[in-house]
Each structure stands twice: as C-alpha cells, then as structure tokens.
C-alpha positions as CSV (number, residue, x, y, z in Angstrom):
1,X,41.6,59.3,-31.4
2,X,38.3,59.8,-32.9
3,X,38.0,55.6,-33.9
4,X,38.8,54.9,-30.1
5,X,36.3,57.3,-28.8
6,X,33.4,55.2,-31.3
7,X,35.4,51.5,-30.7
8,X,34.9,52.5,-26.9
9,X,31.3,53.6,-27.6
10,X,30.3,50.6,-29.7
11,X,31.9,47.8,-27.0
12,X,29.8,50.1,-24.1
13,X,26.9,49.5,-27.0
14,X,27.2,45.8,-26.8
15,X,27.4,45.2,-22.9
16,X,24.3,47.0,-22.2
17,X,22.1,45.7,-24.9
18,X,21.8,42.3,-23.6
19,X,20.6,43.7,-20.1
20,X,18.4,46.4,-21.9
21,X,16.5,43.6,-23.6
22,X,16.2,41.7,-20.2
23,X,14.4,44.3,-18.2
24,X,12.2,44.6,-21.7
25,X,11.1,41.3,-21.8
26,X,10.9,41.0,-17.9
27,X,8.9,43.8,-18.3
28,X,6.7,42.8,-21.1
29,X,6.3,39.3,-20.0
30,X,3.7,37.5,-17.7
31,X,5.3,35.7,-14.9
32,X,2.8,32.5,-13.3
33,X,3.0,33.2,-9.6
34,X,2.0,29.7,-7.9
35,X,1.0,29.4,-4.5
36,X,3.6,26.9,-2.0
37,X,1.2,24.0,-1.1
38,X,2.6,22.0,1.8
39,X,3.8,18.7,1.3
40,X,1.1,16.2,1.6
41,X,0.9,14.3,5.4
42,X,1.7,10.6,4.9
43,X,2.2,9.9,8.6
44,X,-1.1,8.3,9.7
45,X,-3.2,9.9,12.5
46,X,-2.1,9.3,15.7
47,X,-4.5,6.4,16.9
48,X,-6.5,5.9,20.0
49,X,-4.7,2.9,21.6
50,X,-7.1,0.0,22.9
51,X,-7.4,-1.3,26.4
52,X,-6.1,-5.6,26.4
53,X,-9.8,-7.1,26.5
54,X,-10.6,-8.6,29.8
55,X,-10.9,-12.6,29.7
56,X,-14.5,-14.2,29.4
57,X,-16.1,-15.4,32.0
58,X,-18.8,-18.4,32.9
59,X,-22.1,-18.1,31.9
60,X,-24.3,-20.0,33.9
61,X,-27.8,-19.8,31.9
62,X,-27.9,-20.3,27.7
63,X,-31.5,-20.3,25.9
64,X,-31.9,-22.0,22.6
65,X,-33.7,-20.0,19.5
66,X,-35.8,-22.1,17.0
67,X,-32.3,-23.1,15.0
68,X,-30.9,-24.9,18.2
69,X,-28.3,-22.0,18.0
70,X,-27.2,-21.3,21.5
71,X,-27.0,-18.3,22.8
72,X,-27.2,-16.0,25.7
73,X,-28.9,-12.5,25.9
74,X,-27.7,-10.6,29.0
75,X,-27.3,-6.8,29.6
76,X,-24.1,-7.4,31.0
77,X,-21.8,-8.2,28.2
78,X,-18.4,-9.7,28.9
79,X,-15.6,-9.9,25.9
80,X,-13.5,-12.3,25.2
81,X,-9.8,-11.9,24.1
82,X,-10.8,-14.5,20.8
83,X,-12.0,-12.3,17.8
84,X,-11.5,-11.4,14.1
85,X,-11.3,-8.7,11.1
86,X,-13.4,-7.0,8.5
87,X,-11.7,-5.8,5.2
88,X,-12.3,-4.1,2.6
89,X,-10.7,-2.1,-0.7
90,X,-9.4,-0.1,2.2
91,X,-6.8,-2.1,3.0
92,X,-5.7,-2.9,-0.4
93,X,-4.0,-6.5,-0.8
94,X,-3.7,-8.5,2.0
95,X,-0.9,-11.5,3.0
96,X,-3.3,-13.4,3.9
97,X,-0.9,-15.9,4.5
98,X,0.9,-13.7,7.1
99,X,-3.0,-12.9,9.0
100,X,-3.4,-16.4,9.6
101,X,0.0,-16.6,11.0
102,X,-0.3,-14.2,13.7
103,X,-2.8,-16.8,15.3
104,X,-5.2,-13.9,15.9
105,X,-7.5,-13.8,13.4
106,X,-10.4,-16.4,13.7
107,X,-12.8,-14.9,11.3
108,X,-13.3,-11.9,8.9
109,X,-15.6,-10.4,7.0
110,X,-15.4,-9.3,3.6
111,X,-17.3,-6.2,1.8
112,X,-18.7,-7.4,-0.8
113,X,-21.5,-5.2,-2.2
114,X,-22.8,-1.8,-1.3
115,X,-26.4,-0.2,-2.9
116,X,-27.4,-1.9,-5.8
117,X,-24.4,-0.8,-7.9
118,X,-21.0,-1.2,-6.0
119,X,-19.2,-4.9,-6.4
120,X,-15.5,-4.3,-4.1
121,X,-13.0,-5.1,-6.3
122,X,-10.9,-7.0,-4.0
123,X,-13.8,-9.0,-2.4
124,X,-13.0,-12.3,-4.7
125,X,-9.4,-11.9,-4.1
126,X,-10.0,-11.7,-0.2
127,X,-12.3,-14.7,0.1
128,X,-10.2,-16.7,-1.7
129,X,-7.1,-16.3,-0.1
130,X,-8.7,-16.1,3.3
131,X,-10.1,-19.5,2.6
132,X,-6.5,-20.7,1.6
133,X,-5.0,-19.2,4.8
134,X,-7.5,-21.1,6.7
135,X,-9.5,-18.4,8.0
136,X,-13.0,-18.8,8.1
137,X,-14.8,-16.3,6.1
138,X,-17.8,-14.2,5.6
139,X,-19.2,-11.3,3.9
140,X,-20.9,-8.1,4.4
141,X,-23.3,-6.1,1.9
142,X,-23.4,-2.4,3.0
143,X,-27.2,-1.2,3.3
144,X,-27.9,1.9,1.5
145,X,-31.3,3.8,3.0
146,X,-32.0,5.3,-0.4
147,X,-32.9,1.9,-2.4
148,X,-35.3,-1.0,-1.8
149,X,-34.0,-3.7,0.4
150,X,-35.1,-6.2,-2.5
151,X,-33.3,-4.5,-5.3
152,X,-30.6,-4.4,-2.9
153,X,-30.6,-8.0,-2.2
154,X,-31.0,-9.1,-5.7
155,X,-27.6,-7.0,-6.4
156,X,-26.1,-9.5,-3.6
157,X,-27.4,-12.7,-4.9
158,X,-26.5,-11.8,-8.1
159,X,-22.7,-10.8,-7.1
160,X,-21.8,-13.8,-4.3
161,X,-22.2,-17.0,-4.1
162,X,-22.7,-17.8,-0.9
163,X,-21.2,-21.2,-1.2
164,X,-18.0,-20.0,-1.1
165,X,-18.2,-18.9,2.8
166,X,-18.2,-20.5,6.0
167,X,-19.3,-17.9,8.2
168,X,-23.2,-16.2,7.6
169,X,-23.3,-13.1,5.7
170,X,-23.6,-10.0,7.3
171,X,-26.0,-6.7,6.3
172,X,-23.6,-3.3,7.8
173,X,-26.4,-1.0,8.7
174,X,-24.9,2.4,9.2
175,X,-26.7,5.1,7.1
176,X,-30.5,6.5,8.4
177,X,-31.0,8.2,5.2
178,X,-34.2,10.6,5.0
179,X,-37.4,8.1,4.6
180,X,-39.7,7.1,7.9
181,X,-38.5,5.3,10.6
182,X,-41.2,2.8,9.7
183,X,-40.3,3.1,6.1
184,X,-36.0,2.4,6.7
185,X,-37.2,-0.4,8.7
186,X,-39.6,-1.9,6.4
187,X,-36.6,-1.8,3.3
188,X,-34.3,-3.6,6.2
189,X,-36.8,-6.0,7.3
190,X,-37.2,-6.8,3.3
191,X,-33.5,-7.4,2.3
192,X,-33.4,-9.8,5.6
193,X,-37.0,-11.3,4.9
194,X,-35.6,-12.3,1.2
195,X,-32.0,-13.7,2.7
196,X,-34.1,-15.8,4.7
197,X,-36.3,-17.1,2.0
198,X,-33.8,-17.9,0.0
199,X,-30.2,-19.2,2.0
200,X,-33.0,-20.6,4.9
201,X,-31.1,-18.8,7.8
202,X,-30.8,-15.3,8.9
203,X,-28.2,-13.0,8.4
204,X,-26.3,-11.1,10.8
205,X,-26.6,-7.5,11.7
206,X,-24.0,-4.8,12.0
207,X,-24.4,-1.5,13.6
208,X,-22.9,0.8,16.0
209,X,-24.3,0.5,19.5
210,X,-26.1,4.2,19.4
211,X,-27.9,3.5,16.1
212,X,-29.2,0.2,16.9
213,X,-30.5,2.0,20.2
214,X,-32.0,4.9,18.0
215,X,-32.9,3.0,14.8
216,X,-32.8,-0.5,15.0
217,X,-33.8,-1.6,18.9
218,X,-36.6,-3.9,19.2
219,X,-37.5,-4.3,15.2
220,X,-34.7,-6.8,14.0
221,X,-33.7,-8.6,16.9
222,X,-34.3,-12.4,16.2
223,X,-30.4,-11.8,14.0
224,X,-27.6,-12.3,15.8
225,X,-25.7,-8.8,15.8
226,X,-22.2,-7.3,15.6
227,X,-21.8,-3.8,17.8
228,X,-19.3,-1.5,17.1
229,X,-18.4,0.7,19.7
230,X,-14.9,2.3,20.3
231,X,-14.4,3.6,23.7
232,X,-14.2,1.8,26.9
233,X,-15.8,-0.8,27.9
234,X,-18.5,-3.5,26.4
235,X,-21.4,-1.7,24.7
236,X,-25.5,-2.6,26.1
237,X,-27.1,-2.2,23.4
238,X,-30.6,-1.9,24.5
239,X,-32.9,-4.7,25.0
240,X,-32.4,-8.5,24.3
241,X,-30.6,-9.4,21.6
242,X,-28.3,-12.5,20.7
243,X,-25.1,-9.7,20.8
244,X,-22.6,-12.1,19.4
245,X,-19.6,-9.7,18.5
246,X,-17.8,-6.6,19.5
247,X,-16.2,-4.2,17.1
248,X,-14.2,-2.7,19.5
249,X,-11.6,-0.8,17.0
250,X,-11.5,0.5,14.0
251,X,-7.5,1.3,14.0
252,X,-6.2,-2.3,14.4
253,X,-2.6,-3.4,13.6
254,X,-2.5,-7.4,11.6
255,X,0.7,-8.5,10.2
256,X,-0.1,-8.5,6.5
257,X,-2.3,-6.2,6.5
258,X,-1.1,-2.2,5.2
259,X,-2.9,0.5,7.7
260,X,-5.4,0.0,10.0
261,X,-8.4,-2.6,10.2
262,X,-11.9,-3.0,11.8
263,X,-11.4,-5.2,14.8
264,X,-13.9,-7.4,16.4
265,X,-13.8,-9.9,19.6
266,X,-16.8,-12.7,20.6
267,X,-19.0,-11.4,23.4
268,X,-20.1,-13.4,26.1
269,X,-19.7,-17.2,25.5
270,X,-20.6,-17.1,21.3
271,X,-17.3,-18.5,19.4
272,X,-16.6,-19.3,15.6
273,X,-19.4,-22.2,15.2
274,X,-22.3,-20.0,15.9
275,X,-21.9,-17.9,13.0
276,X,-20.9,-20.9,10.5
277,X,-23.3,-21.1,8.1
278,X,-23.4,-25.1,8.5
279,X,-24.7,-24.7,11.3
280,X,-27.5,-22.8,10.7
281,X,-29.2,-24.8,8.2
C-alpha cells in the first residue's frame, strides 16, 4: 500500500514538473513584443485622368529669330495631339522597342545630369536604344540653385556627348533655392551663356508655368521653352516667348514603359524639326 501511495506521488511528480518549469521560464524570460506594420501599398495612386488634347489649328502669322527657326509667340496657345516623353531612372528599363511601336512618341528626353555630381545611370542605356527605336532624342541636365551654372555645365560637357542626340538639350529649371533673384538668374543665364558658346545654339528651357511667371518671365526668353502644367487647359505663360511644348501630365501610360511618365504635346504650329539640333546650327 505504502509503494502505491509514493509510485502515485512520484508519476503526479513528473506531470507537473514540466509545466512548473514553463510558467518559470515564461516568467523569467523576456518576450520581444513587435508592433503589426501594415502591409506595404503597391497599388499606384489613383491618377488624375487627362482630357484628349484638342487638334491644332492654323496659324496665320510666324516670325523668324536670328537662327531662321520659325516660330510663333502668341498668348493664346493651342496644342496639338503630336507630342513626346521625358524619362528618367524613374522608370527603370524601358522597351524602347515597344515605345516606338505605339506610334506616339515623337521625341523624348533623357535626364542626364543633375548638380555637379549626379550622372543617371540609365541615361546611356536610354539614348541608345531610343536612337535604335527610331525616336529622336534629347537630354535634360537638372539645374541645381545651390552651385554655379559653370561648374554645373562643365559636369554636363564632361558627362554627354552631345553628338549622340538629335534633339537640343534641355536645362529643367525647377528649384528657387535661397540666393537673389538676380543672383539664381545670373547662375542660369551662365550655364546657358556657356552652352551657347560652346554647341553654338541655345538650349531649351523647362519649367512649370507658375515658376517661369515668378522666376523666370522676361530674363531667358530668347530659348525656346517646355511648360509643364497639369490641369486643364493650355498654360500662358506670361509674356512672349517661343512656347514650343506642353507638359501636360506627369502620370502618362506608354507601352513599354513600367509606371507612369512625364508627357509632353507640341504647342501651337512647332513640330519635331524645330528642336533638332541640325537645325539650329
């Protein structure tokens, strides 16, 4: 009797010890708590859609600059339904191949530099192919406000060779920085000064339409411009200038190209061969 009472006592012994030791170590031990994060979004934003661009119409007067390039400065801008692209690393690699084949691309730009220490990494790749595609192709160096326009352009001379484009470079204006109106302007007027000095034709300008009105109106306007603006209706950018393109979107859907892209159409009666750089020279 008494061996069953301590065989029943020892087995009782054994099933509880594991569970003792358990809550002591549960006890004893530190448990990492980690916050749930929500799964990352990888649907896109939902995008604005664009309005079909209206047709262009006649333009009955044209004035010639000092290059013979025609062109018409109005203040009532009509687009055309004819336009291009700008890429960058943004849209990673692009079937070109498949861009040319939607019959809707007639130009694009490429970024090439930015500051005087940024060289995009897909800009080679982009020209090249876009040349093979046969799509005319240009290139755009990004204007930083807080380096001279010289040192800026030397970075660009030193990183493309302009040879390998059809279609005049372009400088993207879109940061005011912190120096003097007077002093931002100079350090633009110096980068496009140096271009001219040294390709013997002027580059073109790219801004959106309310900071060429606040920062740019009246000081640059002998370069023929691309205005981005993305609501309704043509921008009017203030004053004169040879407005040769519309960037009318910056959520654009190509065939071969991942994600969105800047969109741009011709304005009034300018077409691929005034921004060839043959022509300019």
């Amino acid at each position: 009797m008494y061996r069953h009472i301590v065989l029943i006592i020892t087995l009782i012994s054994l099933l509880l010890t594991p569970s003792g030791l358990n809550a002591r170590e549960k006890k004893n031990k530190h448990v990492e708590v980690r916050p749930e994060l929500p799964m990352p979004d990888l649907r896109l934003p939902s995008l604005k859609s664009q309005k079909p661009l209206p047709a262009i119409a006649e333009i009955g007067s044209l004035k010639a600059n000092k290059t013979n390039t025609v062109y018409v400065a109005t203040g009532n801008h009509v687009a055309q339904q004819r336009g291009g692209i700008d890429v960058s690393h943004y849209q990673g690699q692009i079937n070109w191949g498949a861009v040319a084949r939607t019959g809707k691309v007639l130009y694009a730009f490429c970024k090439a530099t930015e500051n005087t220490n940024l060289m995009d990494n897909t800009y080679l790749y982009n020209v090249r192919e876009a040349k093979r595609a046969g799509i005319p192709v240009g290139c755009y160096h990004f204007f930083s406000p807080k380096t001279s326009g010289a040192a800026q352009l030397q970075y660009f001379m030193e990183n493309v060779n302009v040879d390998d484009l059809d279609i005049v470079p372009m400088l993207d204006v879109e940061v005011r920085g912190k120096a003097s109106l007077e002093e931002f302007q100079k350090q633009i007027r110096a980068w496009i000064t140096g271009f001219e000095n040294h390709y013997h034709f002027k580059p073109i300008i790219y801004a959106s339409v309310n900071f060429y009105n606040k920062y740019l109106a009246g000081a640059f306007d002998d370069c023929i411009y691309m205005i981005a603006k993305y609501g309704d209706g043509v921008p009017n950018p203030q004053g004169l200038i040879p407005f040769a393109m519309w960037q009318y979107s910056a959520s654009g859907r190509i065939d071969g190209i991942k994600g969105a892209v800047d969109q741009s159409c011709f304005i009034d009666h300018f077409d691929v061969e005034h921004i060839l750089i043959k022509n300019q020279r």
